[in-house]
N, C-alpha and C positions, 0 to 999 in steps of 0.2 A: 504494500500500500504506500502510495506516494507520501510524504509528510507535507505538512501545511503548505509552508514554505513554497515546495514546487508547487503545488496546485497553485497559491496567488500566483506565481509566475506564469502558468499556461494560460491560468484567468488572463491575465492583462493581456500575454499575448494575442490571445485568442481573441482578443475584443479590441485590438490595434488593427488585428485582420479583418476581425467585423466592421469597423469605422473605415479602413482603407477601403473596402471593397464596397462597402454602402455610398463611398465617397467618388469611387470609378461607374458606380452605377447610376449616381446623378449626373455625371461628364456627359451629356447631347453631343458635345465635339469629339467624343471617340467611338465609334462604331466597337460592334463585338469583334471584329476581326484584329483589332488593334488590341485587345485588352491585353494580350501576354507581354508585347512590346509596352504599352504603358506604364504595365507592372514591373519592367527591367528599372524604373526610376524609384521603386521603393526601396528604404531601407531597412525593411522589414526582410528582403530579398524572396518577398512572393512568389516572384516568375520562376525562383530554382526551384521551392517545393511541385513536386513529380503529380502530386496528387491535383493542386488546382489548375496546375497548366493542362493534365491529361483531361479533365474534368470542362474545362476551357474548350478545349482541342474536338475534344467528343461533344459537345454542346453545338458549336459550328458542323459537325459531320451530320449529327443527328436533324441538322433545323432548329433548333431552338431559338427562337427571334433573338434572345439575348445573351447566346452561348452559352446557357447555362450557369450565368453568372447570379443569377435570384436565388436556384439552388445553392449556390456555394454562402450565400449570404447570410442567408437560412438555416442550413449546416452551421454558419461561424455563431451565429446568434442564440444555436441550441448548444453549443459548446459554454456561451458564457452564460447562459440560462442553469448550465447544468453544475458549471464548478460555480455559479454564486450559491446554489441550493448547498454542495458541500459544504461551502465557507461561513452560508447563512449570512451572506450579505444581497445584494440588489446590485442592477446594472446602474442604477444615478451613484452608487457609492464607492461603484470602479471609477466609474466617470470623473468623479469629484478625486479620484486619488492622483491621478493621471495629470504631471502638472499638463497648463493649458498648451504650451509652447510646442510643447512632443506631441500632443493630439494633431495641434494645426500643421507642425510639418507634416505627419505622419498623413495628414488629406489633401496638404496641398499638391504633396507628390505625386497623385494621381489629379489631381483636379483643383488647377491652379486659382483655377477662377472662383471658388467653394465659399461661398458666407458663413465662418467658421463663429 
């Protein structure tokens, strides 16, 4: 069993991936086709995890208007749904942990334009 510790850490992670990707989802200026190339400007380094660029990649093969990218969101969001239940904390009280500075890069990198 993981100790605290690492769980807040995959927590924040998890929910820096949820906020990037919710943040590429509001971009109108990148089509799904561009999303993996987008994702090379995070410094999260999204685009090497194997799972959302295959997940990306299979989204466009399949048709999914938005490559698949709602699922992956969804997926990020049940991830921090589910270590806040271990922690027994809430998503506003990651949020609020998170100074602001690292949230707004962390969105402006996909979506420069983003009312943060």
């Amino acid at each position: 069993m993981l100790e605290e510790k690492e769980i807040a850490e995959r927590l924040e992670y998890c929910y820096l991936v949820y906020c990037q990707l919710v943040a590429l989802q509001m971009n109108e200026s990148v089509e799904p086709f561009e999303y993996i190339s987008t994702l090379k400007n995070s410094s999260l380094h999204i685009e090497e995890d194997g799972f959302i660029g295959v997940s990306l990649k299979d989204g466009l093969v399949m048709g999914i208007e938005d490559g698949g990218l709602s699922n992956l969101v969804s997926l990020y969001e049940g991830f921090v749904h589910a270590f806040c239940e271990v922690l027994e904390t809430d998503m506003e009280a990651v949020k609020n942990a998170i100074p602001g500075d690292i949230l707004e890069k962390i969105i402006r990198e996909v979506n420069p334009r983003a009312k943060v």
